[in-house]
C-alpha positions in Angstrom: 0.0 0.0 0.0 0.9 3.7 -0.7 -0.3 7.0 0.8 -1.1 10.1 -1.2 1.6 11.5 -2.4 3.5 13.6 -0.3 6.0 15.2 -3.2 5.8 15.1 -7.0 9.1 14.9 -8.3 10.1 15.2 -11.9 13.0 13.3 -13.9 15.8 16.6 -14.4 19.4 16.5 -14.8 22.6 17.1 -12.9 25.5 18.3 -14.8 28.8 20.3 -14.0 28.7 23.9 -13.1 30.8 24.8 -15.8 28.7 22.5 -18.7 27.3 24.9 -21.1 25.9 22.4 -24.0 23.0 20.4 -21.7 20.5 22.7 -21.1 17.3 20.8 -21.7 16.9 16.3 -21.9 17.0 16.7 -25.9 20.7 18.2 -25.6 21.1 14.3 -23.8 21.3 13.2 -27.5 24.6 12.2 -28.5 26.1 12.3 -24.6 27.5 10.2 -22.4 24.6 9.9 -19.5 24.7 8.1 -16.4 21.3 6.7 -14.5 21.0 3.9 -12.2 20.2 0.4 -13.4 17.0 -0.9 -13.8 15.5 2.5 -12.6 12.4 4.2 -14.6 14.6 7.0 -15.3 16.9 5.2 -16.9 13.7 3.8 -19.2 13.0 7.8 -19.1 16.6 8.7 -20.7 15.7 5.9 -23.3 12.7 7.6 -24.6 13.0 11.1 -24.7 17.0 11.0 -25.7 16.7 7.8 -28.0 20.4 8.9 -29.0 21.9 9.2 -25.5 25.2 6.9 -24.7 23.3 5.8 -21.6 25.9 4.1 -18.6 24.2 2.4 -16.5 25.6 1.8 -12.4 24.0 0.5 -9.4 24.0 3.8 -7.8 23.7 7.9 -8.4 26.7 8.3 -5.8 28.7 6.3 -8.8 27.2 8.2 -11.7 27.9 11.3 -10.0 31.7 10.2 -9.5 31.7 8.9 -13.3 30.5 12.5 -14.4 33.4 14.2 -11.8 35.9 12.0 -13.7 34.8 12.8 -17.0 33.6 9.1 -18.1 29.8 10.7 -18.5 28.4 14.2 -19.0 25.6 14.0 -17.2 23.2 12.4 -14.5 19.6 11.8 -14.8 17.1 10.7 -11.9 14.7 12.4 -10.1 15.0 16.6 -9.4 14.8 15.9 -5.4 17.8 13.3 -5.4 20.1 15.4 -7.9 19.2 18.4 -5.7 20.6 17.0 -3.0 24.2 16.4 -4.9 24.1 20.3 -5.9 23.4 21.3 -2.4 26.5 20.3 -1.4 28.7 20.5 -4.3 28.9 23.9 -6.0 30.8 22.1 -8.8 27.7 20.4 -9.7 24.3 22.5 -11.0 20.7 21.2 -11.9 19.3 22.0 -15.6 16.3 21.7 -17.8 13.7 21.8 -15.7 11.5 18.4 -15.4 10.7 15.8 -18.2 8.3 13.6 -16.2 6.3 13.2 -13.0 7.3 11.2 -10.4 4.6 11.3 -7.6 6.0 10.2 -4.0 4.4 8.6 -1.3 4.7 6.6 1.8 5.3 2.8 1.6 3.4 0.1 4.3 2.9 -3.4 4.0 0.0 -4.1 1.6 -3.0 -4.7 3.0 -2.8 -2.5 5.3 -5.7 -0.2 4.3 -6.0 1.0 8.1 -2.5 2.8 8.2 -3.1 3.7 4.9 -5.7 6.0 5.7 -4.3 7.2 8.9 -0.9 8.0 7.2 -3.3 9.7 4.6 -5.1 11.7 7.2 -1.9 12.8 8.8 -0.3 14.1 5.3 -3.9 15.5 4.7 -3.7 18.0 8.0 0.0 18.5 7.7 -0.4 19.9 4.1 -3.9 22.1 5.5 -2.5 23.5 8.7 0.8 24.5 6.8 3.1 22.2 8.6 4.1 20.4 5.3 4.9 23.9 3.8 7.0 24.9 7.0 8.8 21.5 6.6 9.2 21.8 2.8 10.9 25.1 3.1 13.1 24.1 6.1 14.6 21.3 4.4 14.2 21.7 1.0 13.5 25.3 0.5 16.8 27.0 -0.1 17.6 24.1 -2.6 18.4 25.7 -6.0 16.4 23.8 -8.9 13.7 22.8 -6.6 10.2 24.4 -7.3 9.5 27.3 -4.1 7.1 25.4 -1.2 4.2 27.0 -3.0 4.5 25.8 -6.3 5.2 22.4 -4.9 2.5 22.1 -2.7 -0.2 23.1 -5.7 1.1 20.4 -7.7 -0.3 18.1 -5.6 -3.8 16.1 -5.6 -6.2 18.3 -3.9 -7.0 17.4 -0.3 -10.7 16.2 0.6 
């Protein structure tokens, strides 16, 4: 079982500061790209840069190292994770905006239909009584690339 979402994150990409020819996923064509196996984003990369020289490794720690050491040009998962690499690396920047939705929400142990809807019912107050917002811009607020609380939090489902 799921909750409601929580977060909609969309498929971006992470390059390095100083990269000036990937601006947007169709500049991906041609390029050495790095995604994590097996992951929908790599399946992403696939189908909206059909010509990208896609790497594939087990993790987006490695794909970020392959793109420091020149073996890719860029790294392609989710706008939330690569944010968190150009937090805290100023060699690294985000571009392009998103290329797909990626909603997020809170895994239990299926059939669990009872936590479901309390874990629901907590993200539904948190996002009405403005806690989610206050939490959103603590942690992720300052965040370059990432949409402003706001934005974010109007993306979502509506509440009931």
């Amino acid at each position: 079982e799921f909750s409601r979402p929580y977060y909609l994150a969309g498929q971006s990409i992470l390059v390095k500061s100083d990269n000036t020819t990937i601006k947007t996923v169709n500049d991906l064509n041609g390029k050495k790209v790095c995604s994590a196996q097996g992951s929908t984003s790599e399946k992403n990369v696939i189908a909206k840069a059909p010509t990208a020289q896609l790497t594939s490794l087990t993790t987006y720690s490695a794909c970020v190292s392959a793109m420091k050491d020149g073996r890719v040009e860029a790294v392609s998962t989710d706008d939330i994770i690569l944010a968190g690499f150009a937090a805290t690396d100023k060699t690294l920047k985000l571009v392009g905006g998103t290329f797909t939705t990626e909603a997020y929400g809170i895994g239990m142990k299926k059939g669990k239909v009872d936590l479901q809807k309390f874990v629901d019912g907590l993200l539904t107050d948190m996002i009405k009584d403005g806690r989610w917002e206050k939490l959103y811009n603590q942690y992720l607020g300052q965040v370059p690339g990432l949409l402003p609380a706001k934005d974010a939090l109007a993306a979502l489902p509506a509440t009931s």
